[in-house]
N, C-alpha and C positions, 0 to 999 in steps of 0.2 A: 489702353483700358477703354471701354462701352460707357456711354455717356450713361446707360442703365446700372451697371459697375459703381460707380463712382456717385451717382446718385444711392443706392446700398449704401455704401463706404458712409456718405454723407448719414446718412439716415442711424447706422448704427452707431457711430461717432454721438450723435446727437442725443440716441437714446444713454448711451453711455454718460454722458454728461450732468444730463437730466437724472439718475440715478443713484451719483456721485451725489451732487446737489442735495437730493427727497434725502440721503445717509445722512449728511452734513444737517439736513434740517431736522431731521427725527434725535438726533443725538445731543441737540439740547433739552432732549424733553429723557435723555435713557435713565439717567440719575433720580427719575422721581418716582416715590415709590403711590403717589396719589396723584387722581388727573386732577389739576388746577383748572381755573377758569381762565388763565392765561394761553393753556394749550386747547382745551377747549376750543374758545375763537380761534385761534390759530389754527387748528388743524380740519374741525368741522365747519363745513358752509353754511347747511341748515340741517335741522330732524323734521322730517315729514312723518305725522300721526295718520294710517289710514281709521276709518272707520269703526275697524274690529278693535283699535288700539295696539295695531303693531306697528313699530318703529322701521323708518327709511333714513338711514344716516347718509348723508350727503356731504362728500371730505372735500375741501377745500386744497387744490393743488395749483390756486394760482400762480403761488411763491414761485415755484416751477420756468412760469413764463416773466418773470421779473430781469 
């Protein structure tokens, strides 16, 4: 196998993983039929307001790299 090969392999594995994870992390939140302020910080980083007054949601996926 091409060190380019297995560098792929690597990379999809990864992606894989990390996917597994984001499912595993979203599905303590599936049960709830309202957003809390627990998931709230948990899942959003920040909300940016431009000028007009439209919203920039900014999701927080550091859990990701833990």
């Amino acid at each position: 196998m091409k060190r380019s090969e297995l560098q792929a392999t690597l990379h999809k594995e990864n992606i894989q993983e990390d996917i597994k994870l984001f499912k595993s992390t979203l599905s303590r939140f599936a049960n709830h039929t309202e957003l809390t302020s627990e998931m709230l910080h948990y899942l959003v980083k920040r909300i940016n307001v431009n000028k007009d007054g439209v919203p920039t949601i900014i999701f927080n996926f550091s859990f990701m790299n833990d």
